[in-house]
KOLZANU-894801 format. One record per residue (C-alpha): x, y, z; residue number from 1; residue in three letters. Coordinates in nm, 4 decimals, decimal comma. Example, Ala and Ser with C-alpha at 12.3 -4.5 7.8 and 13.67 -1.06 7.14 Angstrom:
<<1,2300; -0,4500; 0,7800>; 1; ala>,
<<1,3670; -0,1060; 0,7140>; 2; ser>,
% end
This chain:
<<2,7549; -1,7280; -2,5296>; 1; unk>,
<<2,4769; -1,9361; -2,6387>; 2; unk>,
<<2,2533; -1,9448; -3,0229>; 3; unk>,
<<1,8907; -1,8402; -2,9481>; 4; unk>,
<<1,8444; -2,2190; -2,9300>; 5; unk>,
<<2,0188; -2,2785; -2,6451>; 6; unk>,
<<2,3404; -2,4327; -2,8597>; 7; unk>,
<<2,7166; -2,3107; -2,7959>; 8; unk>,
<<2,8476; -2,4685; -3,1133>; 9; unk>,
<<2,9931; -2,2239; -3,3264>; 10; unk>,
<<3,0902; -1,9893; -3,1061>; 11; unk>,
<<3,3633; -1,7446; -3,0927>; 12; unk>,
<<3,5079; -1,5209; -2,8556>; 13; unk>,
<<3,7218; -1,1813; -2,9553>; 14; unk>,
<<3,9777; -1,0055; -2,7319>; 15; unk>,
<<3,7947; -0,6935; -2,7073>; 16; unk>,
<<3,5316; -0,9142; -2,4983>; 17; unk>,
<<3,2083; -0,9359; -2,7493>; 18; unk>,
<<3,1004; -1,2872; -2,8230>; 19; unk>,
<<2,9568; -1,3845; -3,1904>; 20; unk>,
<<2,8295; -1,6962; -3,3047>; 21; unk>,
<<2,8228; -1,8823; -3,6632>; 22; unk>,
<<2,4016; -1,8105; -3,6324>; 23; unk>,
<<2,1805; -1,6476; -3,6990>; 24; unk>,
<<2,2323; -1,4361; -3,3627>; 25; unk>,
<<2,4943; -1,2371; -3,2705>; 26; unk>,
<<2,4730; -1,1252; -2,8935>; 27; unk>,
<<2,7124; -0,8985; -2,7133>; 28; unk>,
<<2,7311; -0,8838; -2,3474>; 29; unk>,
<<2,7414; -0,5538; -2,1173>; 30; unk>,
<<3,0978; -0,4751; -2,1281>; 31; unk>,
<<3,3117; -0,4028; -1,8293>; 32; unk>,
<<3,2687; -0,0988; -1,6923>; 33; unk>,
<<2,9385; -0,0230; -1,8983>; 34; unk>,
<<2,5906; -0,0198; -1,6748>; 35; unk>,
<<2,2568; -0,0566; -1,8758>; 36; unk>,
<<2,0230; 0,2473; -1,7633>; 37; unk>,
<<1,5827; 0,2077; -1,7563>; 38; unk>,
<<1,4458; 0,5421; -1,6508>; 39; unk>,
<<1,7631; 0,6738; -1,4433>; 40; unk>,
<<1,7907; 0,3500; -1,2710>; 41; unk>,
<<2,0895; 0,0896; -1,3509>; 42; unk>,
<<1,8924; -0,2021; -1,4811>; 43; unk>,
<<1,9429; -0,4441; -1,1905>; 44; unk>,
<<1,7702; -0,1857; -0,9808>; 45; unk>,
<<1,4459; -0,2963; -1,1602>; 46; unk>,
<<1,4770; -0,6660; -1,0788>; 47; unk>,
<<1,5229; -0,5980; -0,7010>; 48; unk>,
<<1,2622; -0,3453; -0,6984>; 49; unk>,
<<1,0087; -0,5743; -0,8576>; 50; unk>,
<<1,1884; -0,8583; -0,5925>; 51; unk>,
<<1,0540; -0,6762; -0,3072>; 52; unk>,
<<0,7277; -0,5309; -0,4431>; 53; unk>,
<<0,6359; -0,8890; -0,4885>; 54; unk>,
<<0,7524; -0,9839; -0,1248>; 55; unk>,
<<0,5009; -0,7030; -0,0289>; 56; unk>,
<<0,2049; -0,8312; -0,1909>; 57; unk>,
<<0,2619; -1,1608; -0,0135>; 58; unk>,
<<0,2953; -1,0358; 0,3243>; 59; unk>,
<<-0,0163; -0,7896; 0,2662>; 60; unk>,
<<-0,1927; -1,1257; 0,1741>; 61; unk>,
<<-0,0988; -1,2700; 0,5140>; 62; unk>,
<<-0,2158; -0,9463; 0,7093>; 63; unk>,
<<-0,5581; -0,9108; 0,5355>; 64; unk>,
<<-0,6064; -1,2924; 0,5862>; 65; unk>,
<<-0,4735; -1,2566; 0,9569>; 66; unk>,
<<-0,6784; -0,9251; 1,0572>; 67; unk>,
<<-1,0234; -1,0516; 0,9133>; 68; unk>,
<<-0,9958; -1,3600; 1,1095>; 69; unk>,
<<-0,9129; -1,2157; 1,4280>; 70; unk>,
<<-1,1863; -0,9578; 1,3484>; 71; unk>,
<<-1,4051; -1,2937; 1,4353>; 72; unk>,
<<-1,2166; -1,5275; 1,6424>; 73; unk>,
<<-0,8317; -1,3023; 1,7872>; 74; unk>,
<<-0,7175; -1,6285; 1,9509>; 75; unk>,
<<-0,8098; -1,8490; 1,6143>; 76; unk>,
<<-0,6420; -1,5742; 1,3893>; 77; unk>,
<<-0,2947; -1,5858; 1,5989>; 78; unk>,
<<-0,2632; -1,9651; 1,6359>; 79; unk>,
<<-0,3294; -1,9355; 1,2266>; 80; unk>,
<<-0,0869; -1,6942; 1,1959>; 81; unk>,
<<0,1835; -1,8976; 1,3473>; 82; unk>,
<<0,1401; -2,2461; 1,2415>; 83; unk>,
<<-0,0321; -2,2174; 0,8738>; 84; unk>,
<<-0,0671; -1,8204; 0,7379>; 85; unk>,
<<0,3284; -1,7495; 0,7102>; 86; unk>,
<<0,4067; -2,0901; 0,4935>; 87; unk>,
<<0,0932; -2,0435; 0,2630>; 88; unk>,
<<0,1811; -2,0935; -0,1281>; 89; unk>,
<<0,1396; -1,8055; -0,3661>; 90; unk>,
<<-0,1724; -2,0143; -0,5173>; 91; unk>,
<<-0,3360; -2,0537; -0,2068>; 92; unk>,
<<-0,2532; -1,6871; -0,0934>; 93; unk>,
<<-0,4001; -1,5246; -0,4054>; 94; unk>,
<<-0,7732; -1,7480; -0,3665>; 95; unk>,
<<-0,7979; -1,5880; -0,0467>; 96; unk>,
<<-0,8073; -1,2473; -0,1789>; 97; unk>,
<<-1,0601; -1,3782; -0,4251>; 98; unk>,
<<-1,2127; -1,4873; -0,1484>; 99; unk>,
<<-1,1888; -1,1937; 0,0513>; 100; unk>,
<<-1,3132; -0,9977; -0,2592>; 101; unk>,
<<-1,6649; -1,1498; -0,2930>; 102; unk>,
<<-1,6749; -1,1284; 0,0961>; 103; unk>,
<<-1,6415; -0,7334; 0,1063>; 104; unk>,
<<-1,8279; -0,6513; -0,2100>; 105; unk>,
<<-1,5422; -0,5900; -0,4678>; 106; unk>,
<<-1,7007; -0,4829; -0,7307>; 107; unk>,
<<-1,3839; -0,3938; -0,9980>; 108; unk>,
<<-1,2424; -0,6623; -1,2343>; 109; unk>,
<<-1,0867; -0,9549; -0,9675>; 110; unk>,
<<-1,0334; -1,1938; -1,3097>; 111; unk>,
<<-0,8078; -0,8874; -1,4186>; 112; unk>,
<<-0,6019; -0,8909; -1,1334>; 113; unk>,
<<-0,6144; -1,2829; -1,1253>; 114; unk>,
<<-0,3952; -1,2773; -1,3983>; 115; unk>,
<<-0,1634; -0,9442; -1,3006>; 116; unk>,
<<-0,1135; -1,1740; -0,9647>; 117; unk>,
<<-0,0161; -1,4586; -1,1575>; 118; unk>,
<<0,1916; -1,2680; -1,4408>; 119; unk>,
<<0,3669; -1,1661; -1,1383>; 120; unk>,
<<0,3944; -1,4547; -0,9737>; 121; unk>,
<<0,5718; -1,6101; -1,2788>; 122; unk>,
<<0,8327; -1,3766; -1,3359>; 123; unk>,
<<0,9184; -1,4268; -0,9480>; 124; unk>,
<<0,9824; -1,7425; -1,0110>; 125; unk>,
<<1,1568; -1,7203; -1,3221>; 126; unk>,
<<1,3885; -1,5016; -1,1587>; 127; unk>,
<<1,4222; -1,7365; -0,8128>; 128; unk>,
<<1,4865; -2,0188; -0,9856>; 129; unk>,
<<1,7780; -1,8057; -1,2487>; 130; unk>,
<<2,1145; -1,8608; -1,0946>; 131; unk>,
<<2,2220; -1,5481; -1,3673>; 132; unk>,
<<2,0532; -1,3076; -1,5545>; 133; unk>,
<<2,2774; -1,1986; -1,8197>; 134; unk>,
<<2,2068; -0,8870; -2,0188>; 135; unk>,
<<2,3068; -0,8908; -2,3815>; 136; unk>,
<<2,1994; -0,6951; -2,7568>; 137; unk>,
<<2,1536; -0,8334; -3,0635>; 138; unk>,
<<2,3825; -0,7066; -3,2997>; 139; unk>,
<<2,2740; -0,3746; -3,4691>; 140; unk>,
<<2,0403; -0,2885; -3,1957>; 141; unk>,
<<2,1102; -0,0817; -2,8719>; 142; unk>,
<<1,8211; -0,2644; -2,6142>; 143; unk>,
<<1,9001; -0,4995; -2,3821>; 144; unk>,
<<1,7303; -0,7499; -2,2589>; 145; unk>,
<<1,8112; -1,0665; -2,0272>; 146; unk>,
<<1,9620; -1,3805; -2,1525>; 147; unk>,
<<1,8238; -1,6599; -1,9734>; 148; unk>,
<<2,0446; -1,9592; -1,8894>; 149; unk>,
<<2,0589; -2,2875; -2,1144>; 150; unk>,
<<1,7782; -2,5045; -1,9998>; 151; unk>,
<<1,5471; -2,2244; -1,8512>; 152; unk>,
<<1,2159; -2,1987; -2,0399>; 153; unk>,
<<1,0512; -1,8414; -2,0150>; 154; unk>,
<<0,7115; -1,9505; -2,0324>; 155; unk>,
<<0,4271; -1,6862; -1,9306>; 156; unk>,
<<0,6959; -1,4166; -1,9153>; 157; unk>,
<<0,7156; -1,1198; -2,1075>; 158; unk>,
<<0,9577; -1,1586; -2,3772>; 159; unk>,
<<1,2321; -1,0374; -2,4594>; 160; unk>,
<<1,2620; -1,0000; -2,0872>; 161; unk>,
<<1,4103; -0,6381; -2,0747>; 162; unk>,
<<1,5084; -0,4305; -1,7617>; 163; unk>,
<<1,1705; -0,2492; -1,8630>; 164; unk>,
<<0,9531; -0,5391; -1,7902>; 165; unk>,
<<1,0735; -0,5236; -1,4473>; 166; unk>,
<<1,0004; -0,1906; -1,3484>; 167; unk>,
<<0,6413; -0,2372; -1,5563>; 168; unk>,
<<0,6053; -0,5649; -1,2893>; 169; unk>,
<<0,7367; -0,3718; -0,9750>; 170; unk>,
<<0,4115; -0,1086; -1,0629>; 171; unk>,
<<0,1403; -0,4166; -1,1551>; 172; unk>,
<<0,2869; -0,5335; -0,7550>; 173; unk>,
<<0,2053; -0,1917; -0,6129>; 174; unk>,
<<-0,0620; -0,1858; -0,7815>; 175; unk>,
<<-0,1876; -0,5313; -0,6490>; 176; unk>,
<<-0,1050; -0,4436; -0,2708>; 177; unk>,
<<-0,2741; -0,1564; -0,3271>; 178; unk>,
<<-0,5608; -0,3366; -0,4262>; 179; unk>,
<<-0,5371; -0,5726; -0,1064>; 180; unk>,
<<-0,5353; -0,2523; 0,1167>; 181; unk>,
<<-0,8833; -0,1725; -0,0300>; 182; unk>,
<<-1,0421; -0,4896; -0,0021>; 183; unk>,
<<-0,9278; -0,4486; 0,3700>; 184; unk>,
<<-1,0467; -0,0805; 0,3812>; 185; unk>,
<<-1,4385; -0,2251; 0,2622>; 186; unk>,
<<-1,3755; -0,5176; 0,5703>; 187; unk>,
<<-1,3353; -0,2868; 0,8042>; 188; unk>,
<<-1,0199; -0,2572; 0,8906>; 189; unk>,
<<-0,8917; 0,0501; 1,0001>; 190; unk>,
<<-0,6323; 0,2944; 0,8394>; 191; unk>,
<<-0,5008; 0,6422; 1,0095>; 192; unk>,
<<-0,2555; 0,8498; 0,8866>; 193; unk>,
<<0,0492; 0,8111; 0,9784>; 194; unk>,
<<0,0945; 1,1966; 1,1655>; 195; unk>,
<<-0,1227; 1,3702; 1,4324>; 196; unk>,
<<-0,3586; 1,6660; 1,3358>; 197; unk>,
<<-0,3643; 1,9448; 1,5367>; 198; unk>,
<<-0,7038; 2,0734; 1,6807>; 199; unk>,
<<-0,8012; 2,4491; 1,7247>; 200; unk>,
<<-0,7833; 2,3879; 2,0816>; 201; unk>,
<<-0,4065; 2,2665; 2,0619>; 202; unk>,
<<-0,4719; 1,8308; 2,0755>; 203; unk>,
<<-0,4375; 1,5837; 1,8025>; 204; unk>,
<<-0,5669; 1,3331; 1,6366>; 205; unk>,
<<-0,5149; 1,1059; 1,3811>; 206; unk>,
<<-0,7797; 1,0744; 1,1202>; 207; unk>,
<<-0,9519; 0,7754; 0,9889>; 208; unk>,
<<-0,9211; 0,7323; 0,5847>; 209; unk>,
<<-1,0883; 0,5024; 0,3983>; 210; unk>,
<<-0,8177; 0,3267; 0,1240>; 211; unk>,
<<-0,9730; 0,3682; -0,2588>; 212; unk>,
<<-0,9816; 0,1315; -0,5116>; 213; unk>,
<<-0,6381; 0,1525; -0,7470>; 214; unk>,
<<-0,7255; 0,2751; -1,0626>; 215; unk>,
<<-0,8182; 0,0207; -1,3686>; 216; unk>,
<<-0,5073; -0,1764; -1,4973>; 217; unk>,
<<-0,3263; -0,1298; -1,6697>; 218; unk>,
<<-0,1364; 0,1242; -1,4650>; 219; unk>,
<<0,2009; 0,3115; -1,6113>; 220; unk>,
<<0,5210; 0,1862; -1,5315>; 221; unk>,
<<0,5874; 0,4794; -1,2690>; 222; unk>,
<<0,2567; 0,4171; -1,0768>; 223; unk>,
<<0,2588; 0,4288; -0,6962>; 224; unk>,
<<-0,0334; 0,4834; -0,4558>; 225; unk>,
<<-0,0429; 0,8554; -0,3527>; 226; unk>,
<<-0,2924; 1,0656; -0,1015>; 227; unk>,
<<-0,6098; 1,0002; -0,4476>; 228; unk>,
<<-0,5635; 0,6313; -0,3372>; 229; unk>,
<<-0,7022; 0,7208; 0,0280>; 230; unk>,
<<-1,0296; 0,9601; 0,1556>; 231; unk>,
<<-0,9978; 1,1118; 0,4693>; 232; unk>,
<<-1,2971; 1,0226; 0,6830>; 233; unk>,
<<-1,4607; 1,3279; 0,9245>; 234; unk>,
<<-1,3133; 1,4069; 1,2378>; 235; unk>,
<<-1,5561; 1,2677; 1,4945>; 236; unk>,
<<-1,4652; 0,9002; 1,3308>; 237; unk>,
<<-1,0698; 0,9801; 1,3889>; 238; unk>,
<<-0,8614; 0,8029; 1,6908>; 239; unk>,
<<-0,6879; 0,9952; 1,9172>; 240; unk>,
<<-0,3547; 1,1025; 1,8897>; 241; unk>,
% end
């Protein structure tokens, strides 16, 4: 156990496993057995969720990037793809959709999202670059938050850096792809849904939709894109089955 300035003079450890400190602090660990709950989840749910939320948002990057190339040049996009798109840094990645904004007409707040993206991007590395995330409580309260290791500097992060935060991140990185999928939607990609429709006449198709701009951040911590965040085009622009 550390003081909140990084120091482990003073401190003290008890039998019955909680750690105190001659400071002004006193911090006491999860205990065995225990598990620290954000909305029904055990906390470490949170930090894998937002993990892999931000993993999305890179790859959608890399597809957006990839398809509006190849919508000019299929042979440039591809040899792009495999020698430069999939080793692009988050800085780099997140110009492009500013790029790829102004190119399609974007017309919500792209400095907004600049800085979600970037929020984002810090926690991710925050938490890459963490060998261990230990949750603790100050003494008299009942939150927990994450204990950073000795040496590791929290700057541009939320703090205190509660399993909350995490889940609020995981929704600003849904809400970000979600955001990538529209600028793609106003290039021209196209989107179907993911099942066949069944004609009078007994054949399918699969209808065209046109992905919708994700409402204005901020967004709740429980946000996800549902069928609002998509418009079903008319039948005669649908793909066959």
């Amino acid at each position: 156990m550390t003081t909140s300035d990084g120091n482990e003079a003073g401190m003290t450890a008890f039998d019955n496993g909680l750690s105190v400190t001659q400071g002004v602090h006193v911090w006491f660990p999860v205990q065995p057995g225990q598990v620290v709950v954000e909305a029904d989840r055990p906390a470490e749910h949170w930090i894998l969720e937002f993990i892999g939320a931000f993993s999305m948002v890179q790859d959608q990057v890399e597809f957006a990037v990839f398809m509006r190339i190849r919508s000019e040049s299929p042979r440039l996009a591809k040899t792009l793809q495999e020698k430069y798109l999939t080793r692009i840094n988050d800085t780099d990645r997140w110009e492009y959709v500013k790029a790829l904004a102004k190119d399609v007409g974007y017309e919500g707040d792209i400095n907004r999202a600049s800085d979600t993206f970037k929020a984002c991007q810090r926690l991710r590395n925050l938490v890459a670059h963490s060998n261990q995330l230990d949750l603790v409580r100050e003494h008299g309260t009942s939150d927990y938050f994450y204990q950073l290791p000795p040496g590791v500097t929290p700057r541009g992060v939320p703090t205190p850096l509660t399993p909350a935060v995490f889940r609020q991140f995981a929704a600003n990185c849904r809400w970000l792809r979600a955001l990538i999928v529209h600028l793609e939607s106003l290039g021209g990609t196209k989107f179907v849904l993911p099942v066949g429709i069944e004609r009078a006449d007994g054949s399918l198709y699969s209808p065209r939709i046109e992905m919708l701009a994700p409402p204005p951040l901020p967004v709740p911590p429980d946000w996800a894109p549902s069928p609002e965040s998509y418009h079903e085009l008319p039948e005669d622009e649908g793909l066959e089955a």
